[in-house]
C-alpha positions in Angstrom: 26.5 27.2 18.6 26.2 23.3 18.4 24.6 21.7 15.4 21.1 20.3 16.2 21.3 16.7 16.7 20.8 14.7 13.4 17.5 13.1 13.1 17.1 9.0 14.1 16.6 7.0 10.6 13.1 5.7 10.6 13.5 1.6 10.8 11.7 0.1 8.0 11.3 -3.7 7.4 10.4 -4.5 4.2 8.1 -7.9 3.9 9.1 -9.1 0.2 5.7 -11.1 -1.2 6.9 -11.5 -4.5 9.1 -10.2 -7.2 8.8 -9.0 -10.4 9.9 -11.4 -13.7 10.9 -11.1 -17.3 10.9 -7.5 -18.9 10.1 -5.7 -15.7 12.9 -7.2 -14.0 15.7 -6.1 -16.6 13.8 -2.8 -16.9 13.9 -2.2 -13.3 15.5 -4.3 -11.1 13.9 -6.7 -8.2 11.4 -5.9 -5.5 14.0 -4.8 -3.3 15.6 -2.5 -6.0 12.2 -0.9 -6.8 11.0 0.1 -3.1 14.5 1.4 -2.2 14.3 3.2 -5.3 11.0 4.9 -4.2 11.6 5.2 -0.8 15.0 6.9 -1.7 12.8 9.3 -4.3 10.1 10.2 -1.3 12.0 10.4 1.8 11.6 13.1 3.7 14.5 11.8 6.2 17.0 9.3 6.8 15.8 5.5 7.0 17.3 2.5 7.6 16.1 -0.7 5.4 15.9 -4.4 6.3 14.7 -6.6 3.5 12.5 -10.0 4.8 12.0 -12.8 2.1 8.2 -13.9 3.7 7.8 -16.4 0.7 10.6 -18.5 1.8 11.3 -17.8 5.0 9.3 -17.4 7.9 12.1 -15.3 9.9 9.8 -11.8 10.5 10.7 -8.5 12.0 11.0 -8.2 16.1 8.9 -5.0 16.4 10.7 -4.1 19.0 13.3 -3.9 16.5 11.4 -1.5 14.4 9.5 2.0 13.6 7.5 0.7 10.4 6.7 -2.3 8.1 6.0 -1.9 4.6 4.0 -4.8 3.0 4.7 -5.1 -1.2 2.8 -6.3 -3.4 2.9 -10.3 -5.1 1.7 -12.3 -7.7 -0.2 -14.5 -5.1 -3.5 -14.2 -3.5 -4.1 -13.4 0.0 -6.3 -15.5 0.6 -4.9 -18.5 -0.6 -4.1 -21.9 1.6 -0.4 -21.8 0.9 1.7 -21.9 4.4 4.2 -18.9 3.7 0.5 -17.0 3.0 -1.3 -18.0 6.1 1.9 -17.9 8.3 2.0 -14.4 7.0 -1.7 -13.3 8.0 -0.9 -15.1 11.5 2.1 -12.8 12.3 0.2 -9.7 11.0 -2.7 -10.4 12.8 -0.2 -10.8 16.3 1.7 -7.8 15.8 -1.7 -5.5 15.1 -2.3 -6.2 18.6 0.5 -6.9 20.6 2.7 -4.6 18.9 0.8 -1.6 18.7 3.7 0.5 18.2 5.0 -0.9 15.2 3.2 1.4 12.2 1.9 -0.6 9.5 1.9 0.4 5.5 0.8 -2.5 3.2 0.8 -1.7 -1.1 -1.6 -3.8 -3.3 -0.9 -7.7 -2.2 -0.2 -6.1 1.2 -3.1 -4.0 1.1 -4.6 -7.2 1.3 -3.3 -9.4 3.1 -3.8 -6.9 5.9 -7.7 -7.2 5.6 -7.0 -10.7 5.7 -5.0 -10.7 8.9 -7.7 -7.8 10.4 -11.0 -10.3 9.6 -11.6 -9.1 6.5 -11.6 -10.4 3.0 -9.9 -10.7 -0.3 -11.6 -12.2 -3.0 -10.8 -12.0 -6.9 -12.4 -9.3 -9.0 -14.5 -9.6 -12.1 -11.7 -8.1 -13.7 -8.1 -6.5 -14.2 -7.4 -2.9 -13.1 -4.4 -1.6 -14.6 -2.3 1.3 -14.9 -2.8 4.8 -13.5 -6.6 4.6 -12.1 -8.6 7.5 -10.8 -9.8 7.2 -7.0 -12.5 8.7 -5.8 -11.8 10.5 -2.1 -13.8 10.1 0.4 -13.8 13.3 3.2 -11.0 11.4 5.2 -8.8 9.6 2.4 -8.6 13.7 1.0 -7.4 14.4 4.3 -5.1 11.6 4.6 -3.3 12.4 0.8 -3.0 16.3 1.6 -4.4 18.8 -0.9 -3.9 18.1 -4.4 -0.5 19.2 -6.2 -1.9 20.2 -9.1 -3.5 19.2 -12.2 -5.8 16.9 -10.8 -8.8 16.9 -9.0 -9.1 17.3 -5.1 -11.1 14.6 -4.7 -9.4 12.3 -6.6 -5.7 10.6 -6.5 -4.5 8.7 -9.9 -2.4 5.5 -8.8 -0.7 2.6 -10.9 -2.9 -0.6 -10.3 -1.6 -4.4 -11.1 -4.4 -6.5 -9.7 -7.2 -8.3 -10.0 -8.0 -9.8 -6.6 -9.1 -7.2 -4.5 -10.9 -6.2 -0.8 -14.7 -6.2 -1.3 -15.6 -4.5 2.1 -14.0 -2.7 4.9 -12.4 -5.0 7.3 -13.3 -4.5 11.1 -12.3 -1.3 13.0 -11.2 0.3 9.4 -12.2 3.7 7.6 -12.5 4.1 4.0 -10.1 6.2 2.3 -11.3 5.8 -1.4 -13.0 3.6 -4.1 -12.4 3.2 -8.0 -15.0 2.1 -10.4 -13.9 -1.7 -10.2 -13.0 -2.0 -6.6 -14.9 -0.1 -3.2 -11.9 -0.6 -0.8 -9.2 1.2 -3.2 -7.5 2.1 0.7 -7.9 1.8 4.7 -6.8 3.4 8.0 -6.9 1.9 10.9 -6.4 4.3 13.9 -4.9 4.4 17.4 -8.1 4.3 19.6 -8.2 5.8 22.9 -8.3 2.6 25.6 -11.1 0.7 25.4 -12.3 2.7 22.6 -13.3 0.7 19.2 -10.7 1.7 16.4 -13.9 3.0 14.4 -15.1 5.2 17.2 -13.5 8.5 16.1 -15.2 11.3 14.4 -12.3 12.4 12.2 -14.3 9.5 9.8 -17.1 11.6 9.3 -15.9 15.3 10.5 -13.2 17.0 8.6 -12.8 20.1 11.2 -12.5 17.1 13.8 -9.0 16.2 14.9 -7.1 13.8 12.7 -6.1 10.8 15.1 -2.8 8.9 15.0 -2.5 6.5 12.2 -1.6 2.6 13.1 -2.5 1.1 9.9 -2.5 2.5 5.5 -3.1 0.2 3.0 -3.7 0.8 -0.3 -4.5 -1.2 -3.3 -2.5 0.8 -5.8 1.2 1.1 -6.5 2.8 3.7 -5.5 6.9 2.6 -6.1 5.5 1.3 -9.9 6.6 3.8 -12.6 5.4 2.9 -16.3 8.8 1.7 -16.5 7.4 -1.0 -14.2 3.2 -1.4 -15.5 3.8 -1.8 -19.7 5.9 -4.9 -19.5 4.2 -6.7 -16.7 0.5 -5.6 -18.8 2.4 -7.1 -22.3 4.0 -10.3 -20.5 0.6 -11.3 -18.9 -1.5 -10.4 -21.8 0.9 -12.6 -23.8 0.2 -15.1 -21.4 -3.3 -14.8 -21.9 -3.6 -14.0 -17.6 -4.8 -10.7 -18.5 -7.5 -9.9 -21.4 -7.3 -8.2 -24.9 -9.3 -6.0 -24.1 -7.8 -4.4 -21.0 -4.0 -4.8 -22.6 -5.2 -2.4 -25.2 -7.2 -0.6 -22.8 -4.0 0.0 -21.1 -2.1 0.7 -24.5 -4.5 3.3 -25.6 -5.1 5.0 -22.4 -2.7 4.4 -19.9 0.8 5.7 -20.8 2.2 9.3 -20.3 0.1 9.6 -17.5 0.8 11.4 -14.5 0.2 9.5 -11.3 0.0 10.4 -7.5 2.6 7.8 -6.0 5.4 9.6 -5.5 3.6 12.5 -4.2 0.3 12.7 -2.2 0.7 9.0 -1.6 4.4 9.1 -0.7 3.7 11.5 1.9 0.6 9.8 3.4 2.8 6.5 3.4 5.9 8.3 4.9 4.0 10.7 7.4 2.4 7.1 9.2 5.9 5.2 9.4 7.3 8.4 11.1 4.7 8.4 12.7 3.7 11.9 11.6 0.0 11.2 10.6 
């Protein structure tokens, strides 16, 4: 009999915000290095990658081109003035609409800039929050993540965090996947609605026997592609720096290494199941 036909790659363009610098770049390699890494680590099939430099250029993917864009993270806040920022929100804010098929994944700085581009807000914190953090669940996000793969709560994922801007409310037509204790909008899903439906108007959000509807849009504030390898030097170069406190450096030093985290696991599979288009 004939082999089964091998499976299409899934087309993923990558929208570089940033890069990482100093001890985390020898450790680990650039922005590019780090999600390919992951990627490579989580894949459940074949995909294709095509790196985009948003910060200085404004050449972005033709959706038609594309199953999936993944959004990293950046040093830079999303809701600064500065043109490669705005530029950025513009074309997100096109493609939501008049590229509905294009499946949308944004990480941290993405995660962001998303709400941004979808009316929302990002604003900063009162605070750092780094290293592996606990999430709270809410019905859906435990849906979303899958059950839990042991040795941690169901209702909970643990992520890596870098940040200290962050999304202080649900932007239009999204559903809350979780919250930590610093920040309420720790992830979103935006789904397909039926036409002329609102993207809210499903009762997946509130009913867990109810039918889980396609996914268009996952963003999460957390890291998933970070590994320690990634969080210690960039907490000791910035607290060196004096851009993050004493206090949460040794917060971090005291508390957060050797822990296990969720990202290449239940989040890997939430992130890969919505750019195949599986979720």
């Amino acid at each position: 009999m004939p082999s089964p036909p091998a499976p299409s790659p899934t087309r993923i363009a990558l929208l570089i915000c940033g890069d990482l610098t100093g001890p985390a770049l020898e450790a680990n390699g650039n922005y590019l290095q780090v999600y390919t890494r992951f990627l490579e680590d989580t894949a459940p099939g074949p995909f294709v990658l095509t790196p985009f430099y948003v910060v200085t250029s404004e050449v972005y993917p033709d959706p038609a081109m594309y199953d999936a864009l993944l959004i990293t993270g950046s040093a830079s806040s999303a809701y600064d003035a500065t043109p490669w920022i705005v530029s950025l929100a513009a074309y997100l804010a096109r493609v939501v609409v008049d590229a509905p098929a294009l499946r949308i994944v944004g990480i941290c700085f993405g995660h962001q800039i998303l709400a941004r581009a979808l009316g929302g807000a990002c604003v900063p914190n009162d605070g750092w929050e780094v290293g592996p953090t606990r999430v709270q669940l809410t019905p859906l996000g435990a849906r979303v993540f899958g059950p839990a793969d042991g040795g941690e709560e169901e209702g909970e994922i643990v992520i890596q965090q870098m940040h200290r801007d962050h999304v202080p409310a649900l932007p239009p037509g999204c559903v809350l996947l979780g919250a930590s204790a610093r920040a309420p909008v720790q992830g979103i899903v935006r789904f397909y609605a039926p036409e002329g439906a609102s993207p809210t108007t499903t009762t997946a959000a509130t009913d867990d026997t109810a039918p889980l509807p396609p996914i268009h849009i996952l963003a999460v504030q957390g890291h998933p592609e970070f590994a320690e390898s990634v969080v210690a030097p960039l907490v000791a170069t910035r607290a060196a720096s004096g851009a993050i406190d004493g206090a949460t450096a040794a917060a971090y030093e005291a508390h957060g290494r050797g822990v296990r985290d969720d990202g290449r696991g239940r989040v890997a599979r939430a992130v890969w199941g919505v750019m195949r288009g599986e979720m």
